[in-house]
C-alpha positions, 0 to 999 in steps of 0.5 A: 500500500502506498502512504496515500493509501494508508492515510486514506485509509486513516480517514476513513476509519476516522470518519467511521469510529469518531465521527459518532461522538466521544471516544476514550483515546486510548481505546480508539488507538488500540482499536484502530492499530488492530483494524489496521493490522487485520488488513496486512497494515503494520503499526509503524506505516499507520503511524507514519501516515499518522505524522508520527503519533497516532494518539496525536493525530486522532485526538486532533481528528476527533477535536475536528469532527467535534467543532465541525459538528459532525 
C-alpha cells in the first residue's frame, strides 16, 4: 500500500469510529492499530501516515469532527 493509501485509509476509519461522538483515546488507538493490522497494515506505516503519533493525530481528528459538528 502506498502512504496515500494508508492515510486514506486513516480517514476513513476516522470518519467511521469518531465521527459518532466521544471516544476514550486510548481505546480508539488500540482499536484502530488492530483494524489496521487485520488488513496486512503494520503499526509503524499507520503511524507514519499518522505524522508520527497516532494518539496525536486522532485526538486532533476527533477535536475536528467535534467543532465541525459532525
Amino acid at each position: 500500500m502506498s502512504i496515500e493509501d494508508i492515510e486514506e485509509w486513516l480517514d476513513t476509519w476516522v470518519e467511521d469510529h469518531l465521527a459518532h461522538g466521544a471516544h476514550d483515546l486510548d481505546a480508539a488507538v488500540a482499536l484502530c492499530l488492530k483494524e489496521a493490522e487485520a488488513i496486512g497494515l503494520s503499526a509503524e506505516a499507520l503511524i507514519r501516515a499518522a505524522r508520527g503519533d497516532l494518539a496525536a493525530f486522532l485526538a486532533e481528528e476527533s477535536d475536528a469532527i467535534r467543532q465541525a459538528g459532525v
